[in-house]
N, C-alpha and C positions, 0 to 999 in steps of 0.2 A: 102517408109514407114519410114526407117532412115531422108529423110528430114524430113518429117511430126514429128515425134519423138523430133529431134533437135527445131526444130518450137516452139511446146510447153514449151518443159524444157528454152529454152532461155527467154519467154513470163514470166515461173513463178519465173525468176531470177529476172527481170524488175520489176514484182507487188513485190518483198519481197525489193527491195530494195529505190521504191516508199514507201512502208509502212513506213520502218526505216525513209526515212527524212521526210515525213510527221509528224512523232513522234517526232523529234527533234526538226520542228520547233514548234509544239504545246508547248514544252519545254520551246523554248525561248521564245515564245508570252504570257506563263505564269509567268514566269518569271519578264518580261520587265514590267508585269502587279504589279508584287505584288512589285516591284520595284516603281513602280509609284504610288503606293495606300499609301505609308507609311508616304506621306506628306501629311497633312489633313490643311485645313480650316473653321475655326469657327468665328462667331459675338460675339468680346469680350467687346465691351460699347455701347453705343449712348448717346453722353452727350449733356445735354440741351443746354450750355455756354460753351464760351471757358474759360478753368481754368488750373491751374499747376495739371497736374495728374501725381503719380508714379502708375506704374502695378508690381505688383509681381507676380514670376514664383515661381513652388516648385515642385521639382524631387524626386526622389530616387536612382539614381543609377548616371547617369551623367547627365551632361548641354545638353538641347535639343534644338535644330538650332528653334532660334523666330526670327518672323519679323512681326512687327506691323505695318500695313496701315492704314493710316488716311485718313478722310473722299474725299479727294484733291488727292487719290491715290498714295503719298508718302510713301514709305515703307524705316521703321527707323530699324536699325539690329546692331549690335556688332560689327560684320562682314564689314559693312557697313562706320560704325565709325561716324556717324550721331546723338546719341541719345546718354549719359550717364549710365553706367550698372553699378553698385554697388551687388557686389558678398557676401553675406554670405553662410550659412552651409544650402546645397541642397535650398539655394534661392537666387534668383536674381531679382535685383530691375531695371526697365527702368523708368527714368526720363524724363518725356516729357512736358517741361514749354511752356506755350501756345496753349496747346493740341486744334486743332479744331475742334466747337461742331457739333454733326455728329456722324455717326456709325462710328465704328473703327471694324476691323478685325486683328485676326494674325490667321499667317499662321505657322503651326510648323511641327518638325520631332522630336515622342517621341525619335528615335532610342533605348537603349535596355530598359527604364524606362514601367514598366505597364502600368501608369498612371502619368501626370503630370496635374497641379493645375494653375487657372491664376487669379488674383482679382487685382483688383484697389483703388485709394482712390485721395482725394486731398490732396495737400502740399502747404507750404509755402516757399519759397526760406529765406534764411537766410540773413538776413541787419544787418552785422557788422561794429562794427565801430573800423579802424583799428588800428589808433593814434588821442591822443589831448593831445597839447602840451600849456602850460600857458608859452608866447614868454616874457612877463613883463608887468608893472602897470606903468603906468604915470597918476598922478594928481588924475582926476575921473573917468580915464576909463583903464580898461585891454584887452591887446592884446592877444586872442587864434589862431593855425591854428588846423585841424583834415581832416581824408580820413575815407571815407564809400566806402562797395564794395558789390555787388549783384549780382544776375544771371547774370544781365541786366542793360543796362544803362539805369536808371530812375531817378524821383525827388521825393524825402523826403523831410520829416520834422523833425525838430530840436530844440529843446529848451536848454536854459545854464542857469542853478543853482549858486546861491552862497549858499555853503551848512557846517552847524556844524557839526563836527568826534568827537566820542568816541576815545579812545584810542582801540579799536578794526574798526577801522574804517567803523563804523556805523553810519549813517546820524544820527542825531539829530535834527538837525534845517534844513531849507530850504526855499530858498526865490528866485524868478524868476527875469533875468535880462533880457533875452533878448531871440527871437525866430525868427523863418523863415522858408526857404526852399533853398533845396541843393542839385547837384545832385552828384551821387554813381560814383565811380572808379576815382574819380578826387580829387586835394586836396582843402580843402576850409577854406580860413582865413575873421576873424569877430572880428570888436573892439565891446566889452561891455561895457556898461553905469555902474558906482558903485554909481551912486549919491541916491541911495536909499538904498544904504547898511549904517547902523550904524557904526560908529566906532569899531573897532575889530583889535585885531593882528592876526587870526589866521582862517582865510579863505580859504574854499576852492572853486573849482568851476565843475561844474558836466554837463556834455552834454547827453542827451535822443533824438534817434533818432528812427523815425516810419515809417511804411510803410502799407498802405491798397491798396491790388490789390485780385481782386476776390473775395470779400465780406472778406479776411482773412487778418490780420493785422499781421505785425511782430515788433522788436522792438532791440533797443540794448541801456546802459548806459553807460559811462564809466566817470572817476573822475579823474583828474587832481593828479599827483604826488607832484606837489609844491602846498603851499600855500603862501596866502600874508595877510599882513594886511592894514588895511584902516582904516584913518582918515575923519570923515565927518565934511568939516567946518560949515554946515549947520545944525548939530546934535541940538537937543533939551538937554539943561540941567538935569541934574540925579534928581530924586525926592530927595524932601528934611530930608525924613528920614521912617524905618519900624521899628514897633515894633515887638522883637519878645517874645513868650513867650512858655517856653520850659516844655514839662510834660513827665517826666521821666517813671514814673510809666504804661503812655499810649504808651508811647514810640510815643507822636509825637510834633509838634511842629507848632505853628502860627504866621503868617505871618501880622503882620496888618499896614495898611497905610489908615488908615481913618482920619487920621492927617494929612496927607500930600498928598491928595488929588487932580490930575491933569484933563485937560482938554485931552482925547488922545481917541485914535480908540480903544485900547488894552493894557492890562500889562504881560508881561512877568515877571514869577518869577523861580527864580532856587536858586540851592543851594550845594557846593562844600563839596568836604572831602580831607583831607590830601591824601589819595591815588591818589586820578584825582584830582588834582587844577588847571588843565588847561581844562577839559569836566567836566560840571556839571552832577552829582549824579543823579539829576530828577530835571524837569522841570515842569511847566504849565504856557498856556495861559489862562489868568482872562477878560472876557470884560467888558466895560467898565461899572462903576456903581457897582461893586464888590471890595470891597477894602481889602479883605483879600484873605489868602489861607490856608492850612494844609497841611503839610506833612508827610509824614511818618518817623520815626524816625530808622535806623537802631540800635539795642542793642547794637554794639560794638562802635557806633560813640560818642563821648563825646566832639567833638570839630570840628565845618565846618565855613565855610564862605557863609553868603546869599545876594544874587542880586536879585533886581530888575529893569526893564528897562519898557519904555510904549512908547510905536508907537505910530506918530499923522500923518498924511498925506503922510503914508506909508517910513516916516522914525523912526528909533529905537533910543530914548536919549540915552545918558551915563548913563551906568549901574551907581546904588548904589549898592556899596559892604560894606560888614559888616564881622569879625571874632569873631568867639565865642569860648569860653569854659569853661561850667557853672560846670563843675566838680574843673575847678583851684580856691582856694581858699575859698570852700566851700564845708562841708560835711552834710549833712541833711539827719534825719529818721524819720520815725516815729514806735516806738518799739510793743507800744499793737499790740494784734494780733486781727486778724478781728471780734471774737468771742470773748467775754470778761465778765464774771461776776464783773469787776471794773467796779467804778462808776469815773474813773479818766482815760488819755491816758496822755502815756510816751514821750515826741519830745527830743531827744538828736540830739548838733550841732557842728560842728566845723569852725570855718571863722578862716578866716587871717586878717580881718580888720570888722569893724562895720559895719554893715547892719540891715538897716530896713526889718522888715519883717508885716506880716498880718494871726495872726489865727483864721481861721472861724469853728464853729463848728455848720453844719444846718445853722440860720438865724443868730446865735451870733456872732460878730466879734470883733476883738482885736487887737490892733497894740502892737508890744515889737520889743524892740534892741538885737540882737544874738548880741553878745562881746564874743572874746573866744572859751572854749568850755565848754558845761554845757548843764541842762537839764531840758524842760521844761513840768510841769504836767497842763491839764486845763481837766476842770467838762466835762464830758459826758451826753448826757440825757439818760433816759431809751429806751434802744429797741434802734431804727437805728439812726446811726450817721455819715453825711459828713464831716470830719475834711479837711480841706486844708489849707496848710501854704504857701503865697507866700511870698518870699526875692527876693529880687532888685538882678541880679546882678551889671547892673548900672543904668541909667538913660533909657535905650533902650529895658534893655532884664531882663526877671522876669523868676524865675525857679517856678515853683508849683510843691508840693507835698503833693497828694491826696491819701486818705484810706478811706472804708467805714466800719466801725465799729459799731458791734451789742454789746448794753450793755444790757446783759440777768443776771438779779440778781435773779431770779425766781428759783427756785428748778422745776426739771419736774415732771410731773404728773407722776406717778407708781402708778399702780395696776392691781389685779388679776382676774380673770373669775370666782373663788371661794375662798371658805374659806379659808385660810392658816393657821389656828390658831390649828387647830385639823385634821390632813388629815392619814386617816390609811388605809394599801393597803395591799395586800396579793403580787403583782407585785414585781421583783425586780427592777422595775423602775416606773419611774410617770410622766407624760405629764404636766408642768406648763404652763400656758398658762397666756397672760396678755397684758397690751398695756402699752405703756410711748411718750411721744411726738416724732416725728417723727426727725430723725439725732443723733439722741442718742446713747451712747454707752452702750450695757446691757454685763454686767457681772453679773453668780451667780458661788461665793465661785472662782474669778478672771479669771474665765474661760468666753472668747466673745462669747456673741450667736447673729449671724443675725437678724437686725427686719428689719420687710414687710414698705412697703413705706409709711402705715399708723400711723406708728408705735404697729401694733402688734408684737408679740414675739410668739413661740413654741418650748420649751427646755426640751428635753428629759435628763432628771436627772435617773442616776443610782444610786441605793438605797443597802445603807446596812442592814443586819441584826438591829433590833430593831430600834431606832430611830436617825435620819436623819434631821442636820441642814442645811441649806444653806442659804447664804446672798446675796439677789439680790441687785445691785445696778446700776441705770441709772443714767448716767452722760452726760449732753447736751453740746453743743459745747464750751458755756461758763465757763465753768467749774463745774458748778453747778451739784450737787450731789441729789439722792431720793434713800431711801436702805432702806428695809424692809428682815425680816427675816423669811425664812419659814420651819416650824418641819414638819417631813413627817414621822409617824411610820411605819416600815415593821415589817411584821409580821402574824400570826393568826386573822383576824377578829371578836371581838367576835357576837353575832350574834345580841347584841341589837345597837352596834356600826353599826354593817351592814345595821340594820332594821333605825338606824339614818342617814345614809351618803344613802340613798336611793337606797342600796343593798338587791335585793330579795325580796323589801317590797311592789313589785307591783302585788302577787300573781301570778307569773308565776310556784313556784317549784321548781325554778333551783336551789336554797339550797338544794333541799331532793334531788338531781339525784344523789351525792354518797351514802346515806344510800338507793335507789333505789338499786344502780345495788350492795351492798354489800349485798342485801335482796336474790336479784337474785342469786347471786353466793351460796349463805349461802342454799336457797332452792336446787341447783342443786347440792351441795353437798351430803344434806341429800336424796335426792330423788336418789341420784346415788347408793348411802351407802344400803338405802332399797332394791332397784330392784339388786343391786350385792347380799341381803343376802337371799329374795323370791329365786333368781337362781339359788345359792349355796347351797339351803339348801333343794328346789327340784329336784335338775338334778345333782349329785351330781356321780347319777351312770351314768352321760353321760362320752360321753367322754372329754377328758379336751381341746383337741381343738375345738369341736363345743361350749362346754359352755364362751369358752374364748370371741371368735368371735361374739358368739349372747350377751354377756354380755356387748363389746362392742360399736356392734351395736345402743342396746339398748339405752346406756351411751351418744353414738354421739348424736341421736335423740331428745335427753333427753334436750341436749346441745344445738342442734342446736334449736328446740324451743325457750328456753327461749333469744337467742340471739338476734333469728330475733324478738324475743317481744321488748327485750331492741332496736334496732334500730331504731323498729316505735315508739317507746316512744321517742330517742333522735330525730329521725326526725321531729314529731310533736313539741317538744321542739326549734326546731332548726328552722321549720316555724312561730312559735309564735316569735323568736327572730326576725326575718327576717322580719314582719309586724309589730312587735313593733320598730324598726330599719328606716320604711318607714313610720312611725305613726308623730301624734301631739307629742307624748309623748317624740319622740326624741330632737326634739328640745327642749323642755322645758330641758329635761334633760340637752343639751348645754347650756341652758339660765343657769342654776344650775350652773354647773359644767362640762367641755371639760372632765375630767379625769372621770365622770359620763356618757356622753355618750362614749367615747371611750372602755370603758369597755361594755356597749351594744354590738358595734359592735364587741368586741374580742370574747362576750360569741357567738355570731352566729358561728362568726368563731370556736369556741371550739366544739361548738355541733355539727356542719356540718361535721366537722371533726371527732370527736366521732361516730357520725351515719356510716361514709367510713367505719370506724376500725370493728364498731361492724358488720354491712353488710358484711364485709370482712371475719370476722370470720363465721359468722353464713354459708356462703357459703360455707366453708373450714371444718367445720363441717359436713354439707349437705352430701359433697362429700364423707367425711371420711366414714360416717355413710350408703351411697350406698355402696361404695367398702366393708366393711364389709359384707352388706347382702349378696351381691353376692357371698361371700368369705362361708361363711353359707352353701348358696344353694348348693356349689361345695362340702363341705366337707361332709354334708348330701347327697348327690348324692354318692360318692366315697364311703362311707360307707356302704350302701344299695344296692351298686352292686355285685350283687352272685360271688363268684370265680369261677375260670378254671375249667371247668369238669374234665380234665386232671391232676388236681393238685390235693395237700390233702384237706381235710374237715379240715378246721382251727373255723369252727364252734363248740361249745358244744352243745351238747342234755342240756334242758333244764328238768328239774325235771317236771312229769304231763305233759309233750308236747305228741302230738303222734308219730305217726311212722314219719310224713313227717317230722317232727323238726329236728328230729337225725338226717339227712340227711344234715341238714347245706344249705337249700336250702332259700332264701329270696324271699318273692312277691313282686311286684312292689306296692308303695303308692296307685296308683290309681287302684289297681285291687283286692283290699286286701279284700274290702266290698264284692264283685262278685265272690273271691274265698271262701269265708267263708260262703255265703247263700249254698254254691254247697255240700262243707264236713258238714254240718248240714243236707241238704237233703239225702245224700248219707247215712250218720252215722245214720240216724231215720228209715230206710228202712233196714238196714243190722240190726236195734235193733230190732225191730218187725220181720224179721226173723227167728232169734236166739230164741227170746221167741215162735215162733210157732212151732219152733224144740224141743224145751225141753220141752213143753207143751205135743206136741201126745209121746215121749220119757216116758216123766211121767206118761199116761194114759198108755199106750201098757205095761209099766213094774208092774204095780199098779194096775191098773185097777183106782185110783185117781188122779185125777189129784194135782198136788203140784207146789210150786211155786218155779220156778228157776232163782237164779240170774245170771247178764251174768258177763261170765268173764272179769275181766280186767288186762290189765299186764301195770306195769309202771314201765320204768327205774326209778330208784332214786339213789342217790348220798350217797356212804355211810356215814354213823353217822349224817344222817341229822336231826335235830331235826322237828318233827311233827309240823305242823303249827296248828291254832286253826281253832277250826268246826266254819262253815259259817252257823250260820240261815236259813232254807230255807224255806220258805210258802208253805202249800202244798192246799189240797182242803180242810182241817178241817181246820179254823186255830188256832195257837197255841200259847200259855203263852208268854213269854218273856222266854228267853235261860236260864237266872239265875234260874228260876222258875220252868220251865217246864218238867226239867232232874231232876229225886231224885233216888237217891239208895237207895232198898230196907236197911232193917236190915238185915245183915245175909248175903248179898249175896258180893260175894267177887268178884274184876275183877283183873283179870292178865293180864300180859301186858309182851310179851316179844321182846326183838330187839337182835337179831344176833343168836345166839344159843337156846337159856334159853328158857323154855317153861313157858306160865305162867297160871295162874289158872284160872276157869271162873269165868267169869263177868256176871252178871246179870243187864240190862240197862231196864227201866221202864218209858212208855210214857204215862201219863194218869191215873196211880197207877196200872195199872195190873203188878203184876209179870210175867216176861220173862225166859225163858231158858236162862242156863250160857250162855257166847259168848266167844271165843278163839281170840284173836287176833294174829297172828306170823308175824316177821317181821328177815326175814335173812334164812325162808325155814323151821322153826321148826314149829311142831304143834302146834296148841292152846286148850284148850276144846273150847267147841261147842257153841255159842253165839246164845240165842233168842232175837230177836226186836221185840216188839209188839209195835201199832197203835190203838187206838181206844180204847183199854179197851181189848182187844184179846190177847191172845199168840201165839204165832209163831213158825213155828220151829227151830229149832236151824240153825244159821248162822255160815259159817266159811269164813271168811276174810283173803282169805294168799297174800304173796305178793311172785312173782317171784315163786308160783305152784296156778294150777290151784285147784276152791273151789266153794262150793254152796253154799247161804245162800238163805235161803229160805224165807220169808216175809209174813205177813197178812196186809191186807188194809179193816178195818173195821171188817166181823165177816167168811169171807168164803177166803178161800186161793187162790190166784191168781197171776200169774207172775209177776216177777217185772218187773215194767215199769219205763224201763233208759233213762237219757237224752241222747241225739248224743254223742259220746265218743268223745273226744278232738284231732285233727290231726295238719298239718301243720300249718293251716287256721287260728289256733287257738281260734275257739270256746270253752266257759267256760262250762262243764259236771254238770248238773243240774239233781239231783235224787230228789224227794219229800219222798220216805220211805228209803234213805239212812240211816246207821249206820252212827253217827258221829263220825268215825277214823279216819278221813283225815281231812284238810282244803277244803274246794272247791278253785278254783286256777282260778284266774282275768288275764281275757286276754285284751288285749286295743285295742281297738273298728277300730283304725285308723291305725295298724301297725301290729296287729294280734299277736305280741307276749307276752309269758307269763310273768305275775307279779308276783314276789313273796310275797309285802307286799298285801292284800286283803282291808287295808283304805288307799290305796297311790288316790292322788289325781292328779298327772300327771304323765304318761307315763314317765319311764325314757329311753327310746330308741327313742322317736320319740321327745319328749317334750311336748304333747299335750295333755288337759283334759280327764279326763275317763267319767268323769259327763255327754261330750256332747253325 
């Protein structure tokens, strides 16, 4: 069992330690793999032809191992040392002259770079040219040697200049001697032919070498450090002379040889300055059959030398040279100025010796001697004038000088868009308006105003109080003068001047818009003054902050009305502006007078504006005049609400109120009708009661029946004085009050208040005589009061106040109870008796608020503010 044991355990030492190198080598065979993957191969061209191609690389981080194989299996590398590598910043260039056409592959290792970059292009090898050396000149020909060098040994071409230098060593001239072919990295010497060069001191000589390989050409120049000069004995003679003719004023100058006239291929002209006497200034080639030139004249030059030379069979004569300097001994002007109301021009001269000269003016001309110096005048014609004066300097060279002169003797046209003679404004300024010939200068009172390129003008003149001169004056370039004067009144318009200068006289109104809104204000004056004295004068027992508020209100309203009336009145005025503005009638008005329609368009503007203001207000009003109301409502609310049950009665008892009044209790507005239908039905129910008690009362104690009045008890206020009896219609009807009460003869009435008892009265309805009647007022008796009705006597009545009393009554001819109105409570219902004694006033209660009134003709409520009538 121990082998068997051993057996196993030794078996599974074997398999663990097969595993491990089996895992190791998997290691290394990954390894060796990812080692070999990290050089990669791509197709980097296939080019049609063989051509110079460079490839660029581009890295990021370092140089990555390249090797480019060509189509022949040749593999070019760095490494290698086979190909040219030109290193810049993370790029590198391979140069591969003669690339064959073919696919091309590289093969690279990025090593740590993410990503690297590979493109191509073609090039040209560079054909320099290294030395040219000028060895000397014998006779007619010069000796050169020069080295060219290139990628590669090949053959070029070559050409040699004889060429003119600026003093910056800029070709100028150039002319061909001699060409061929040559080959690179070797030295190569060439005699030139000069027999086609002109005579010259001062030659140089220029070699140009080229190169076409691959459709692409290269090229290089270079120029000889020596010059020479060359005599040709074969040269063609100088022409035999040029005119020239010098114009200062144009700053140029003419070249003429139509005089001297040759037979040649071409003429060369140029022309020197004291700076460069050795490189001409400027040149040109003239062909043949042209016998002059122009030049341009530099400002500061006053003195040059000019050549000319002319080619025949491709050689160049002897130059002609000439010196000039038409400023020495000669000064010439000409003084008028280009614009001139003279009929004459000024020439002043100075010479150092006599010279003819020639003045033309237009078609007139004139020969005179300058001698000296002196000054000479000659006739102008009108309007435009060529003057030119030409003087000799000698026989060869003529200066001109030329002006063009306008003789303007004419005064310019001025005038205005309207009247000037009478112009009155209410503005404190005024729009003149006008036109004068066009380049003119407008001054009014020496002030410049701009004109339009027509020669219109528009000058805004500020205006003083009352009247207002200014002098216009236009003055043309000539000198010539046009001045007119013009009066401008400020001030008040009166309105038949207005109704003259075509102010307001077209029926629109707008004269009346301020006695308009002084109308408007003057009405809401008086209308405010009325409705403040109706308020005051019936609400007087309100309180003073409700009358204030509703007064007011009122006033806002009052206000805001007529506002927004004036708005649409100035709006409407302000659209009729605005279509008479866009109308025929505008125009004419400009055809008038600019300062006639401008004031059109000011008035729209005024009223437009007018109309914001008053719309602004009436709004502002509006508002005022809600916030009031509501202010109203809250203070009539606050007033009307009953106090704390809990607190004191800050109410008074009212004189005649009933029981509920004393109470200080308030109804609500809208329940006031609904409680007063209820204590009227209540109070007619408890009346007829009362009288069916004192009725079986009076039969059970009598066996008669008698008539009983019912009690009534009313607080009153002491020393109040009695109010006056209320008329009351009953079922007879009756006289007029003045009429219908007469006191017998005889019969006496006493009247007592507080203690004092007074005597009886005898009161007579219809001429019957009545029983005395007592009245007491404070608790004391009275004697005993009859009322009769009808023509009847009564029993006697007794009227107490604060103790209870009977008065007994007839209605017609048998005795009967009296029959009372609903007695008067909270609710405030007004106590209506038809056979009442008239001792009291009856007492007016308001229909809408249910409390008591004390005048009986008041005509509005003063608690609530609201009619008694309705």
């Amino acid at each position: 069992m121990e082998t068997v044991r051993k057996g196993i355990t030794d078996r599974k030492q074997l398999l663990r330690h097969l595993t491990g190198a089996l895992f190791f080598l998997m290691i290394l065979f990954r390894m060796a793999g990812t080692a070999l993957g990290e050089e990669q191969s791509r197709e980097l061209m296939v080019l049609p032809r063989q051509a110079h191609i460079v490839v660029s690389i581009g890295y990021e981080t370092e140089m990555p191992d390249i090797t480019l194989i060509s189509p022949d299996g040749t593999a070019y590398s760095e490494a290698a040392g086979n190909v040219r590598v030109e290193h810049g910043e993370n790029t590198a260039f391979y140069f591969l002259p003669d690339a064959l056409a073919g696919q091309w592959l590289i093969r690279f290792d990025k090593k740590s770079n993410p990503t690297i970059t590979a493109d191509y292009a073609e090039y040209t090898p560079d054909l320099t040219i290294d030395s040219l050396v000028l060895k000397g000149v014998s006779g007619s020909q010069a000796e050169i040697s020069f080295h060219t060098s290139y990628a590669k040994d090949v053959t070029y071409n070559y050409v040699v200049y004889a060429v003119l230098l600026d003093e910056n060593r800029n070709v100028t001239g150039q002319k061909e001697l001699d060409h061929g072919t040559a080959r690179t990295g070797q030295e190569e010497n060439r005699r030139i032919s000069l027999s086609s060069l002109s005579s010259y001191e001062n030659y140089y000589l220029e070699l140009e070498v080229y190169l076409k390989e691959y459709g692409l050409e290269t090229y290089d120049t270079r120029i000889t450090d020596q010059n020479f000069g060359y005599v040709n004995e074969h040269q063609p003679e100088a022409i035999g002379g040029v005119k020239v003719e010098i114009d200062p004023a144009k700053l140029l100058f003419t070249m003429d040889w139509s005089d001297y006239k040759v037979s040649c291929d071409q003429y060369l002209a140029a022309f020197y300055t004291a700076a460069s006497p050795d490189t001409p200034l400027s040149y040109q080639s003239v062909e043949s059959g042209y016998n002059s030139v122009i030049f341009d004249l530099p400002s500061d030059v006053h003195a040059m030398t000019v050549e000319l030379t002319y080619i025949r069979n491709g050689v160049a004569s002897a130059p002609y040279r000439r010196q000039i300097d038409w400023e020495k001994g000669l000064i010439l002007s000409i003084d008028t100025p280009e614009n001139t109301n003279s009929a004459q021009a000024v020439i002043t001269y100075e010479t150092d010796a006599q010279r003819n000269a020639v003045i033309s003016v237009n078609e007139t001309s004139q020969q005179v001697v300058l001698t000296g110096s002196d000054s000479i005048s000659i006739q102008l014609e009108e309007f435009s004038n060529e003057v030119n004066v030409r003087c000799a300097l000698d026989d060869m060279t003529d200066v001109i000088y030329r002006k063009s002169i306008y003789s303007d003797r004419i005064a310019p046209v001025l005038r205005f868009y309207e009247k000037v003679d009478a112009i009155s404004v209410e503005e404190d300024h005024f729009l003149l308006t006008g036109e004068t010939e066009p380049g003119c200068k407008l001054t009014v009172n020496g002030v410049e105003y701009p004109l339009n390129e027509d020669g219109s003008f528009l000058a805004d003149l500020s205006l003083e109080k009352d009247e207002n001169v200014f002098s216009v004056i236009s003055t043309d370039p000539a000198g010539n003068q046009s001045a007119q004067n013009v009066t401008i009144y400020h001030g008040d318009v009166p309105a038949a001047a207005a109704i003259a200068a075509g102010q307001n006289g077209d029926g629109d109104g707008m004269g009346y818009l301020p006695m308009f809104f002084t109308m408007l204000i003057g009405m809401s004056v008086v209308l405010t003054v009325i409705v403040t004295g109706v308020v005051l004068g019936k609400r007087r027992a309100l309180i003073r902050g409700v009358m204030t508020v509703t007064t007011l209100r009122n006033v806002f309203l009052l206000v805001t009305g007529f506002l927004a009336a004036a708005a649409a009145f100035a709006r409407l005025l302000a659209e009729r502006a605005r279509a008479a503005a866009e109308s025929l009638a505008f125009i004419r008005a400009a055809q008038r007078s600019p300062q006639e329609a401008h004031l059109m368009l000011k008035e729209y503007e005024n009223l437009n504006r007018i109309f914001f203001v008053l719309a602004a207000a009436a709004g502002i009003c509006l508002v005022g005049s809600i916030l009031f109301m509501v202010l109203n409502r809250v203070l009539k609310k606050r007033r009307n609400t009953p106090p704390n049950p809990g607190g004191s009665d800050r109410t008074k008892s009212k004189p005649g109120a009933g029981p509920d009044s004393s109470k200080g209790h308030r109804i609500p507005a809208g329940k006031r009708g609904k409680a007063k239908a209820e204590n009227e039905t209540k109070q007619v129910s408890a009346d007829k009661q009362q009288a069916r008690n004192s009725s079986a009362s009076d039969v059970a104690g009598t066996g008669q029946p008698q008539s009983t009045a019912s009690e009534i008890r009313v607080k009153t206020e002491p020393k109040a004085a009695p109010a006056e009896p209320k008329t009351v219609k009953t079922g007879v009807p009756a006289p007029e009050t003045a009429k219908s009460v007469r006191t017998e003869a005889g019969a006496s009435a006493q009247v007592s208040s507080g203690a004092g008892a007074a005597g009886p009265a005898q009161v007579s309805h219809g001429g019957n005589s009545a029983a005395p009647a007592q009245v007491s007022h404070g608790g004391k008796s009275a004697a005993p009061a009859q009322v009769s009705h009808g023509g009847k006597s009564a029993t006697p009545a007794q009227v107490s106040h604060k103790s209870a009393a009977t008065a007994p009554t007839s209605h017609g001819s048998a005795p009967a109870a009296l029959a009372q109105s609903p007695s008067v409570s909270g609710a405030g219902s007004a106590s209506e008796n038809t056979n009442a004694a008239p001792t009291a006033p009856p007492a007016v209660f308001c229909p809408h608020c249910g409390k008591m009134i004390k005048k009986s003709k008041a005509m509005f409520c003063p608690f609530c503010g609201k009619s008694l009538r309705s």
